[in-house]
Backbone bond lengths (Angstrom), bond angles and torsions (degrees), N, CA, C in turn:
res aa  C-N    CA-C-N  psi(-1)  N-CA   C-N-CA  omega(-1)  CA-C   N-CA-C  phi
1 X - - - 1.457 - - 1.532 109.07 -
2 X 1.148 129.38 108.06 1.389 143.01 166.78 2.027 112.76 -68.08
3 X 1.504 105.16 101.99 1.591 102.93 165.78 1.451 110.19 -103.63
4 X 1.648 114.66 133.98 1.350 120.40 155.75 1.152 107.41 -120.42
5 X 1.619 101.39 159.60 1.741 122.57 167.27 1.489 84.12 -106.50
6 X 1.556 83.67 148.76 1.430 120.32 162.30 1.425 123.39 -147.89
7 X 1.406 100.92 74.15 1.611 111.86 176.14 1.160 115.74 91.82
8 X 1.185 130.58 153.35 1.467 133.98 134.55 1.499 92.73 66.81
9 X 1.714 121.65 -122.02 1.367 123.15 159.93 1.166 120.17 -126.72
10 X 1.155 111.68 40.76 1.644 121.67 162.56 1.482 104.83 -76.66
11 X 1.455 114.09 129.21 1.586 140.95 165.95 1.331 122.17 -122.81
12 X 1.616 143.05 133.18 0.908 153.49 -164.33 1.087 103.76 -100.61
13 X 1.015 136.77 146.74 2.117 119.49 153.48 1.681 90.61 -141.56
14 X 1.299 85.81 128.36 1.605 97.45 161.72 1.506 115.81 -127.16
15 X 1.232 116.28 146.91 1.523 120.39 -149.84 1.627 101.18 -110.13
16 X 1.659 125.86 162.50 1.469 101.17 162.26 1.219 123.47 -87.43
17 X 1.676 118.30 27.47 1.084 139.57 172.84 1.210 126.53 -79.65
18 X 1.554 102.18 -18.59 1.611 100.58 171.08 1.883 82.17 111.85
19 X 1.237 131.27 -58.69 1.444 139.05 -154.48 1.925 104.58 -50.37
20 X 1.346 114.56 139.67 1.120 126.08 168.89 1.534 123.77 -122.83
21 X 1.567 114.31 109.95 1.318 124.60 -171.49 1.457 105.15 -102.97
22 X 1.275 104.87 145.98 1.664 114.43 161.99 1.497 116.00 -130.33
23 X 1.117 126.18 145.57 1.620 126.03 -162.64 1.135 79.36 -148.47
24 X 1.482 108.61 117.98 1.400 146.56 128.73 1.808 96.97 96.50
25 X 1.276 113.69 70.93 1.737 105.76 -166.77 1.227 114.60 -89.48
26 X 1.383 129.67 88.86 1.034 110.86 169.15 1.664 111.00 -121.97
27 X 1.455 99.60 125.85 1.707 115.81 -148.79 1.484 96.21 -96.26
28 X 1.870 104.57 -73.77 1.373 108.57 -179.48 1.565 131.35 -52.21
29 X 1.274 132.68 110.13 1.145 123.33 -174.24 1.718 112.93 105.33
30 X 1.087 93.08 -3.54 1.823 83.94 178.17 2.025 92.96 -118.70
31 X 1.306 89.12 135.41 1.508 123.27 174.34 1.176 115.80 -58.13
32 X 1.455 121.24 -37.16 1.277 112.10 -158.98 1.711 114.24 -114.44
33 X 1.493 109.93 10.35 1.509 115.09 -174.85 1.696 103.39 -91.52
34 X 1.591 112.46 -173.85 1.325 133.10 176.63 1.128 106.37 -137.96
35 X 0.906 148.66 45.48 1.648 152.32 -145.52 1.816 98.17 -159.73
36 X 0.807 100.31 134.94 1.770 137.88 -171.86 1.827 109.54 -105.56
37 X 0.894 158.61 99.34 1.307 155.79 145.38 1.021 98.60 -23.20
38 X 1.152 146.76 -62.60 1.485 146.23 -159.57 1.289 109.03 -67.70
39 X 1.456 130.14 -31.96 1.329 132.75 -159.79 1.918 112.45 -110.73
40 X 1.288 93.53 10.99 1.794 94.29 -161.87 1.902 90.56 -127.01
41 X 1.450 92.39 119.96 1.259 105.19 166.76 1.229 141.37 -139.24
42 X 1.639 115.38 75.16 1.353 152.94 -155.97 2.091 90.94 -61.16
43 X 1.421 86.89 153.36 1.413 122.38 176.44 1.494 99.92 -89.43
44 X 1.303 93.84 -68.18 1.941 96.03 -164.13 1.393 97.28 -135.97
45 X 1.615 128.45 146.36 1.003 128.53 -169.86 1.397 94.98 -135.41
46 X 1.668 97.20 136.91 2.155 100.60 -177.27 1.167 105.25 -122.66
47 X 1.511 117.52 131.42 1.413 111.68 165.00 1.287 134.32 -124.97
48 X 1.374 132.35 126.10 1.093 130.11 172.35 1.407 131.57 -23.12
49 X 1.009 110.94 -69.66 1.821 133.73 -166.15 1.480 108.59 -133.09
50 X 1.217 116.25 163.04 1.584 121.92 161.03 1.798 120.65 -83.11
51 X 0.990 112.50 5.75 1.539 116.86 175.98 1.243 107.08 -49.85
52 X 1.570 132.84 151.18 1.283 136.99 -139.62 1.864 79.86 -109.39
53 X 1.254 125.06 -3.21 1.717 122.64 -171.49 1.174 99.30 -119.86
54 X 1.471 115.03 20.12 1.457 124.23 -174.14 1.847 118.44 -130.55
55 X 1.508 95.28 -57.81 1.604 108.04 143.10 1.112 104.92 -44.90
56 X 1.451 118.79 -105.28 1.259 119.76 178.90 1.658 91.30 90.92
57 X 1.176 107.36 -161.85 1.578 117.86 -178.46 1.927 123.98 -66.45
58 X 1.052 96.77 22.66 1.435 110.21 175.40 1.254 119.02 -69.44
59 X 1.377 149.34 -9.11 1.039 142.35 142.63 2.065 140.70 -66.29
60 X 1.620 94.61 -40.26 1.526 106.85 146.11 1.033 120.72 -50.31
61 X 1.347 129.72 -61.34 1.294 139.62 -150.53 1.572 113.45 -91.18
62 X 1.734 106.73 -4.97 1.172 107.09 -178.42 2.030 105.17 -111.28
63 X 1.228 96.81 -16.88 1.372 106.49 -175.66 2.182 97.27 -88.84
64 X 1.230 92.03 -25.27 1.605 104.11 -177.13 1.707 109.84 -63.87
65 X 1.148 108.65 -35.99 1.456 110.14 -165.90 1.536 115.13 -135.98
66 X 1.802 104.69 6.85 1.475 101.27 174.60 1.611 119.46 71.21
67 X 1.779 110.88 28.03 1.220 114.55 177.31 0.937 108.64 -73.16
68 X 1.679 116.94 174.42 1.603 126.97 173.31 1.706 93.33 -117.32
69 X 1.073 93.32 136.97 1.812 112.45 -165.65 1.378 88.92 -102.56
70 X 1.636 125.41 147.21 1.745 115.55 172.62 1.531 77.16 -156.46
71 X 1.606 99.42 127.88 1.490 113.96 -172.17 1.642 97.37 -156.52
72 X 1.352 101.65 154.97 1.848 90.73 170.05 1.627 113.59 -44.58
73 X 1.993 100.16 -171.29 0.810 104.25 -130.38 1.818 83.89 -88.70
74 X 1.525 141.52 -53.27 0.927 137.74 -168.60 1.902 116.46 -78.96
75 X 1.483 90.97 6.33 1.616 97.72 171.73 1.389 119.26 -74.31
76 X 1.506 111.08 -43.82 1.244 132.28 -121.62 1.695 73.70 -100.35
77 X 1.694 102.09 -59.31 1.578 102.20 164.10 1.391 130.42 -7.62
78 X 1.219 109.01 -79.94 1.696 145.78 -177.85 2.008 87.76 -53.42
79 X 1.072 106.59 -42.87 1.645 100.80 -162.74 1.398 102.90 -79.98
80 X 1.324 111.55 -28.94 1.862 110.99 -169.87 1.351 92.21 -69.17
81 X 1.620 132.98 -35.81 1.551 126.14 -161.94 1.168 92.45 -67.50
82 X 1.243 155.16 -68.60 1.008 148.25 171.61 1.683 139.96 -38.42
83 X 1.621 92.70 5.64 1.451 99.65 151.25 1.744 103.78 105.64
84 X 1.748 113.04 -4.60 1.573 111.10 -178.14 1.228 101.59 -102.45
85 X 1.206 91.78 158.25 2.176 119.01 -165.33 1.719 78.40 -89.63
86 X 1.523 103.53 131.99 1.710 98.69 -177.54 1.533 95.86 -144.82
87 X 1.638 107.18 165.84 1.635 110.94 171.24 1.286 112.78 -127.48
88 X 1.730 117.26 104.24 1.379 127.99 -169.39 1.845 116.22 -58.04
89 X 1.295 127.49 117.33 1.002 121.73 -160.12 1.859 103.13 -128.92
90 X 1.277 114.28 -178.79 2.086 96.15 163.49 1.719 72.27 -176.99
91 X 1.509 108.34 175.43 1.354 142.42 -162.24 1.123 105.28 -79.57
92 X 1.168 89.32 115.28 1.689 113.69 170.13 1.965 115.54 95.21
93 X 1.309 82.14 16.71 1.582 89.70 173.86 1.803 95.42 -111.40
94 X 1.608 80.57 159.82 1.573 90.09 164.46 1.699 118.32 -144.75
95 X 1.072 129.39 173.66 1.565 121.98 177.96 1.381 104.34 -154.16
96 X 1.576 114.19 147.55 1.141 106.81 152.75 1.465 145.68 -112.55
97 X 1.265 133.80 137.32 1.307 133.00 -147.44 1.444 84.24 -113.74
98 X 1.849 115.47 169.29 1.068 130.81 165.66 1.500 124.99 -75.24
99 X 1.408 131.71 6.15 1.400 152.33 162.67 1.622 109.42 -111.20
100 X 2.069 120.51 1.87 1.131 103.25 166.20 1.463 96.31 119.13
101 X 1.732 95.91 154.67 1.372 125.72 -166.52 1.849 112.58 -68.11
102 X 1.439 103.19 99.06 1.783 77.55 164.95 1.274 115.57 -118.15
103 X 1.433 114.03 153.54 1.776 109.34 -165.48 2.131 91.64 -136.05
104 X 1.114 100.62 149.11 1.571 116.55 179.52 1.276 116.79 -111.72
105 X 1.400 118.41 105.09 1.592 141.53 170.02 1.635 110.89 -75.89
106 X 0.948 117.43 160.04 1.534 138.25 177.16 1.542 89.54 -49.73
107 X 1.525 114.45 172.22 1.111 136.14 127.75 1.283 116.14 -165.53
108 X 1.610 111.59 157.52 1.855 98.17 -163.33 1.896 92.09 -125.77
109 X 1.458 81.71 109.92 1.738 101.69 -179.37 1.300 91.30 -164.56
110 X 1.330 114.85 -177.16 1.838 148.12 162.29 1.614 106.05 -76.83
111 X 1.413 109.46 157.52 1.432 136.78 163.50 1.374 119.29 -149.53
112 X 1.216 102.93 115.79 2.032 114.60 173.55 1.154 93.90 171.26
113 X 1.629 91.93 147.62 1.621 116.35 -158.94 1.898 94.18 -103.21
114 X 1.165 114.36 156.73 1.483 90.11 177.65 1.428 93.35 -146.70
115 X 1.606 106.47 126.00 1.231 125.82 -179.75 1.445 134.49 -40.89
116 X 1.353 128.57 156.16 1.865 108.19 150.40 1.223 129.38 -41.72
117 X 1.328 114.52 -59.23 1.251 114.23 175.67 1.516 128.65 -80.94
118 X 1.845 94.18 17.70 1.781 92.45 163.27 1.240 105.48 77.43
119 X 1.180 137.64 57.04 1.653 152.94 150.88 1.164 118.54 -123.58
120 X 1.409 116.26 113.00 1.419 114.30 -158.68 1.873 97.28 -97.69
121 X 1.574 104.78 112.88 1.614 112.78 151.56 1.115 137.11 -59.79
122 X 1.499 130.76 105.86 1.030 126.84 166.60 1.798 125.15 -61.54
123 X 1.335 109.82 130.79 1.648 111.25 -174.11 1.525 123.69 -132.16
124 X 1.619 91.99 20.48 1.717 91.11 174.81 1.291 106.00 103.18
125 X 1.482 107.62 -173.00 1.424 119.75 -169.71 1.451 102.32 -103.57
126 X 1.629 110.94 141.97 1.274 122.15 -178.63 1.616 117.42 -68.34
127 X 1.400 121.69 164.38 1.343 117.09 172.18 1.482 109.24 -160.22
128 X 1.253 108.50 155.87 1.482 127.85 158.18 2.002 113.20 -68.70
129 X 1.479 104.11 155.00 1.586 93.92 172.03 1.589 109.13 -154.34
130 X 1.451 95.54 123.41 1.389 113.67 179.38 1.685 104.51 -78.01
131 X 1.181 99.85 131.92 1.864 106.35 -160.23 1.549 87.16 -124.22
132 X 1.659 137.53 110.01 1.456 133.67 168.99 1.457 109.28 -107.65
133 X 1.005 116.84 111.60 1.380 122.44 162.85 1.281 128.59 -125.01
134 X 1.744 149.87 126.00 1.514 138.13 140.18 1.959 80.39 106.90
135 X 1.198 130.90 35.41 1.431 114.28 -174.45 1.541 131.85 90.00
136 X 1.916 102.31 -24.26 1.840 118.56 -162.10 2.105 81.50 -98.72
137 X 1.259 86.86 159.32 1.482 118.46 160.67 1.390 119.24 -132.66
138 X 1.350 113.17 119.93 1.408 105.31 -170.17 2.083 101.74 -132.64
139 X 1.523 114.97 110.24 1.289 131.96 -156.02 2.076 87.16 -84.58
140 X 1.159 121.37 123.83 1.398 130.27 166.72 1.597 106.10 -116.34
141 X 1.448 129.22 99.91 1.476 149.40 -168.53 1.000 95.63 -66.49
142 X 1.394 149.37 -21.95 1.351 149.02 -158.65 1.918 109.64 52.95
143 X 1.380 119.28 -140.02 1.899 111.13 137.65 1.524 112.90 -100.08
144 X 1.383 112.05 136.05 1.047 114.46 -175.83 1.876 101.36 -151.92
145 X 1.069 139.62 145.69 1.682 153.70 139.15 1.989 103.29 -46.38
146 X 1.706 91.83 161.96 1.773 84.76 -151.04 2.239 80.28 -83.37
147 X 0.687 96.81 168.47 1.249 105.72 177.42 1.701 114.51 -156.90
148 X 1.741 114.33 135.10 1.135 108.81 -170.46 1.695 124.93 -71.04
149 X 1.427 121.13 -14.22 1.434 116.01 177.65 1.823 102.92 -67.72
150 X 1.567 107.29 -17.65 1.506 85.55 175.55 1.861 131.09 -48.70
151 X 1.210 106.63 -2.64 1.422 114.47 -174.72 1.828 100.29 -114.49
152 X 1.209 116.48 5.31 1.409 106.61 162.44 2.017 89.71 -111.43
153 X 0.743 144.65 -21.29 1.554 136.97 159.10 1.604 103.45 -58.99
154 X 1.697 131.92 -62.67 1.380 102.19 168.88 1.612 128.37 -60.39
155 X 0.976 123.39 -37.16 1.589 143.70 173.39 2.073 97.29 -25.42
156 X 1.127 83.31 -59.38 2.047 113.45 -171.97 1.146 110.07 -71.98
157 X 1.332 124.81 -50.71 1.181 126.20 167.18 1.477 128.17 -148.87
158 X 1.985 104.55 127.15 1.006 98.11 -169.69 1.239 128.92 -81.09
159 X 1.234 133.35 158.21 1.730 135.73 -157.62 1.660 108.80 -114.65
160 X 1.390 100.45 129.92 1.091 97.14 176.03 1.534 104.58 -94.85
161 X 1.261 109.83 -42.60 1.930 107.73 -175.78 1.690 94.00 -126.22
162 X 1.332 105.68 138.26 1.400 111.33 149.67 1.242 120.26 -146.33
163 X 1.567 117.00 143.53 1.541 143.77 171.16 1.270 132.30 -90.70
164 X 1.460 104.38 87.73 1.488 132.71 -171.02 1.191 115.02 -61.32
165 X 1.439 151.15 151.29 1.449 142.42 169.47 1.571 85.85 -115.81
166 X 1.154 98.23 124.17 1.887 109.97 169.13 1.726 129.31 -115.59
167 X 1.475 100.36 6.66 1.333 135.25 -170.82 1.817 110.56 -44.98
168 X 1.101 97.00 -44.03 1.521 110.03 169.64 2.207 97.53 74.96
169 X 1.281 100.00 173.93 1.927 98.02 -172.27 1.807 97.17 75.21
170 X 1.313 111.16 -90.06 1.249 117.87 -164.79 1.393 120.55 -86.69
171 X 1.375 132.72 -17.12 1.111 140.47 164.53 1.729 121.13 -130.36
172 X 1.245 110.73 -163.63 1.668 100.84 161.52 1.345 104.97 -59.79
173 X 1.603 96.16 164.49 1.200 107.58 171.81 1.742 113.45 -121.19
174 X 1.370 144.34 -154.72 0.860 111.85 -161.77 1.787 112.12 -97.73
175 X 1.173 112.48 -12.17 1.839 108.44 168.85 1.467 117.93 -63.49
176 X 1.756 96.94 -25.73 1.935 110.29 -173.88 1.784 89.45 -82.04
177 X 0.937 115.25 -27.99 1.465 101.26 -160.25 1.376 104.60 -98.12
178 X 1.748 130.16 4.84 1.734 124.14 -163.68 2.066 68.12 -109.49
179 X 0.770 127.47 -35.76 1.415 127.67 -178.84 1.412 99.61 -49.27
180 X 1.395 113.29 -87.79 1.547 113.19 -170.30 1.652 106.59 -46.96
181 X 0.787 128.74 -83.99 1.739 123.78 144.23 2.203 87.22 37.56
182 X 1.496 85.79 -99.71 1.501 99.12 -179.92 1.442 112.65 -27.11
183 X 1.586 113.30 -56.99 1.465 115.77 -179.56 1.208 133.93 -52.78
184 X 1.615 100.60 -50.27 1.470 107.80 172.56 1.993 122.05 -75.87
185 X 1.276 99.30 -9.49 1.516 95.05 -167.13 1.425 152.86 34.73
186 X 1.756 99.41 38.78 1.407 95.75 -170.84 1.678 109.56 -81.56
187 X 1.933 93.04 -167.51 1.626 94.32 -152.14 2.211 72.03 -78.76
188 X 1.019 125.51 -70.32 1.660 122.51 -169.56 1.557 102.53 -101.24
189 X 1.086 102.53 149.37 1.573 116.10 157.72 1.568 119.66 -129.36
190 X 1.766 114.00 147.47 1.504 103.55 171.63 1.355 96.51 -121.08
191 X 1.271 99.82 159.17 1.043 115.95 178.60 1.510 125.04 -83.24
192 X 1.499 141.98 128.60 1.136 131.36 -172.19 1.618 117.33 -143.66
193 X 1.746 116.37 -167.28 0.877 112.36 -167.69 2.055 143.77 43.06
194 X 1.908 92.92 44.54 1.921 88.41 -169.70 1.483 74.29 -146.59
195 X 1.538 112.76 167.58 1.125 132.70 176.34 1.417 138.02 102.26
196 X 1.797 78.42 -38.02 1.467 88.19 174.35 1.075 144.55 -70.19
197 X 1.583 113.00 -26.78 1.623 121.50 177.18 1.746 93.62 -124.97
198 X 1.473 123.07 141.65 1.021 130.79 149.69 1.518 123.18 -0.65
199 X 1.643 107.12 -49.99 1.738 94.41 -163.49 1.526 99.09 -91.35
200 X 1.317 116.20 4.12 1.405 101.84 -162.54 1.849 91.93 -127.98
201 X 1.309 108.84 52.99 1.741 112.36 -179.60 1.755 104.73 -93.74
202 X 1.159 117.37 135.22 1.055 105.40 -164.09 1.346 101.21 -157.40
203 X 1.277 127.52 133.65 2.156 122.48 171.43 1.862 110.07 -70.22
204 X 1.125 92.20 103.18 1.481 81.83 169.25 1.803 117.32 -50.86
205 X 1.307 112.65 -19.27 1.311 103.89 -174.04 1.707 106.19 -78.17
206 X 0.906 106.02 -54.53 1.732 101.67 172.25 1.545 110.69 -33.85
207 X 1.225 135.88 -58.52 1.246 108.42 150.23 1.345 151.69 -41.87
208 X 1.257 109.86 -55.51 1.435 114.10 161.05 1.589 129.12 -35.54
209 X 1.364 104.11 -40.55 1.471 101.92 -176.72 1.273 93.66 -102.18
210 X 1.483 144.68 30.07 1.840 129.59 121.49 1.596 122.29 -68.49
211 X 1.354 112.33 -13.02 1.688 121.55 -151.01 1.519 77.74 -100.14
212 X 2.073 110.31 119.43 0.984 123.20 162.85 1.845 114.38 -100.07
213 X 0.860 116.01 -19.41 1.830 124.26 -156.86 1.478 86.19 -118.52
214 X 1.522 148.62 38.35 1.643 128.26 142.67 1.370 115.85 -177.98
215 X 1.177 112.48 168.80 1.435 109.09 -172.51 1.658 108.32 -82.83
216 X 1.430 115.75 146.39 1.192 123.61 -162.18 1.697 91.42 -121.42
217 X 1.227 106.37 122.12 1.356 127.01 163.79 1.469 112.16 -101.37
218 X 1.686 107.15 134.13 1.509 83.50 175.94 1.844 73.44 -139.16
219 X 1.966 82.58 137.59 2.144 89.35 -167.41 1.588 91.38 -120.19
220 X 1.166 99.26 152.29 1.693 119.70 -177.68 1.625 86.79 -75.10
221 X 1.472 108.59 -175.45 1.401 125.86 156.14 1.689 102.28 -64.49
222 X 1.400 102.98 125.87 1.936 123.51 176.45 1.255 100.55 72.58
223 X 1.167 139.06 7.32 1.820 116.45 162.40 1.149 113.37 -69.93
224 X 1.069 122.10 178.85 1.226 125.98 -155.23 1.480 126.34 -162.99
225 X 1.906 127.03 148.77 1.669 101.75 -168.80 1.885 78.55 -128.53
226 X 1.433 101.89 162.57 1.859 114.37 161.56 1.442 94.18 -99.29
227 X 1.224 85.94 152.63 1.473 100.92 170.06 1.547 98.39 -148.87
């Protein structure tokens, strides 16, 4: 199974199944990806939250290639009106699909999508998503504040990769996030979600050298781990 970051908190997963996932795409408008709308043609697309840097281009790209979108439960809603084939999901459920297990963890942030014309949608409660496929577990935090059940989520399940937001303002930042780090205990973590906007500039290395318990990857836009 091949994982890349691409920016911000865009993640790729490709399976040896042939299956192509994208979590959390948002291409246009973010600074820090390598990814093309035109050139990316996802299977199934997962999203954390309704944040408009989270959506992101998930509706093109899902109407583009006939993806199945699986997002909470009043997201997914909001997304079918708009014309995408979706799989209604909420926290603390899980399902399994034929490309693999996804299950929905807490996360403590906001969700609403907010229009052109500036009407902000409400879409439910945000979440993290444990994605199991081929043997790997791979934990995606979505944005979230450090919170202590994160160590009954590693406890439950062990992690092979997880994607930290260390951005700080809007989520943890990176002392909250070498913490959860601790909680969750996976075998690597990357670091995500900073750079992109001004308030959220941040050294990935200053984190890294708090993280005692795993290997710290820190990937440009398109690097990439096997699993």
């Amino acid at each position: 199974m091949k994982v890349s970051f691409h920016g911000h908190s865009v993640v790729k997963i490709v399976t040896e199944s042939g299956h192509t996932l994208l979590i959390d795409p948002f291409i246009n408008g973010n600074s820090q990806t390598d990814l093309k709308v035109a050139d990316e043609s996802p299977d199934i697309i997962l999203l954390t939250h309704g944040h408009n840097d989270h959506v992101g281009d998930t509706v093109e790209l899902a109407k583009k290639n006939d993806a199945l979108v699986v997002a909470p439960n009043e997201l997914a809603d909001y997304l079918s009106w708009q014309g995408v084939r979706v799989h209604n999901m909420h926290i603390g459920g899980a399902f399994s699909f034929d490309f693999g297990k996804v299950k929905y963890t807490q996360a403590f942030h906001g969700s609403s999508y907010v229009t052109e014309d500036q009407q902000i949608i409400y879409t439910g409660m945000p979440g993290g998503i444990l994605f199991t496929a081929e043997g790997k577990t791979i934990y995606h935090a979505g944005d979230t504040a450090l919170f202590s059940d994160m160590k009954l989520i590693g406890e439950r399940h062990p992690i092979d990769l997880a994607f930290i937001p260390i951005g700080d303002n809007f989520t943890m930042g990176p002392e909250d996030a070498a913490e959860a780090v601790r909680f969750l205990n996976p075998k690597t973590v990357v670091p995500i979600h900073y750079n992109t906007f001004p308030v959220i500039e941040q050294d990935p290395k200053a984190f890294e050298e708090q993280v005692t318990n795993a290997e710290v990857r820190i990937l440009q836009a398109g690097d990439s781990i096997e699993l």
